[in-house]
N, C-alpha and C positions, 0 to 999 in steps of 0.2 A: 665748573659743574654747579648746577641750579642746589641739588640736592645732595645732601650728606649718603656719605656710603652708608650710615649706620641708618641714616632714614629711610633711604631706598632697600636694606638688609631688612627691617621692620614692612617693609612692606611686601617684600619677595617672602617671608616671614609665613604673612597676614593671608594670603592667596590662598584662598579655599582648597583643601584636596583632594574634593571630591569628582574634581575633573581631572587634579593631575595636571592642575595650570603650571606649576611647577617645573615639571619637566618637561611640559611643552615649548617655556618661556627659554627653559635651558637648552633642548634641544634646537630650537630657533634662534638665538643668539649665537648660540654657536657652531653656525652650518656654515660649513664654504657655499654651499648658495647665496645662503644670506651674507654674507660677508662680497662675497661676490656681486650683489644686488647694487650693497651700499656701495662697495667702491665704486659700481658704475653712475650712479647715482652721484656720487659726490665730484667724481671727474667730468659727469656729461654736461654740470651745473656749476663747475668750480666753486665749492664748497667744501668747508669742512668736514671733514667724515668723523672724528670724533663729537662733536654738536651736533650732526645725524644723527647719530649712532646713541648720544645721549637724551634726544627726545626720541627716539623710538621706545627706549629702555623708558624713560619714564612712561610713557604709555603704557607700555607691556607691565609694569610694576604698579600701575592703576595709581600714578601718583600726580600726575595730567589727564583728563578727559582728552579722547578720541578726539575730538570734536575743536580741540584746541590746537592741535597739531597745527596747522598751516599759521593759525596767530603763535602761537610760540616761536614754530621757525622763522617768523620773519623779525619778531623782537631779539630772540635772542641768537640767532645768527648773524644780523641787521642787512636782512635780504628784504627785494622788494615784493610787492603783492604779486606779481607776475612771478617770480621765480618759487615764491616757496606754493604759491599754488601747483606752479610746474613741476615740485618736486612731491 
């Protein structure tokens, strides 16, 4: 894990409440949809589902940029440009 539980907790912390990102964040991490998504996801790409699962979270904890997602997964999953685009 890139990020400390206590850095990623500071940051789940930090999330404005004025939208209620919060339980948004919570109710989407832990949906058997979502959960469902990722395992299809990590099985149709044979990838890790936890280093999924942990750059999602950093995203959603606004502790990686949107934007970064596909260069993260390929660094630190060490997938290539085709796949983590793919994913």
């Amino acid at each position: 894990m890139r990020y400390s539980k206590k850095f990623l907790n500071e940051r789940y912390q930090s999330l404005p409440e004025s939208i209620n990102l919060k339980r948004y964040i919570t109710d989407i991490l832990g949906s058997v949809e979502t959960a469902d998504v990722i395992k299809s996801i990590t099985k149709k790409h044979n990838v890790d589902h936890e280093g999924i699962l942990n750059e999602i979270s950093y995203v959603m904890f606004r502790a990686t940029k949107p934007s970064d997602f596909t260069v993260n997964l390929k660094a630190n999953l060490n997938l290539s440009d085709e796949k983590a685009t793919a994913i």
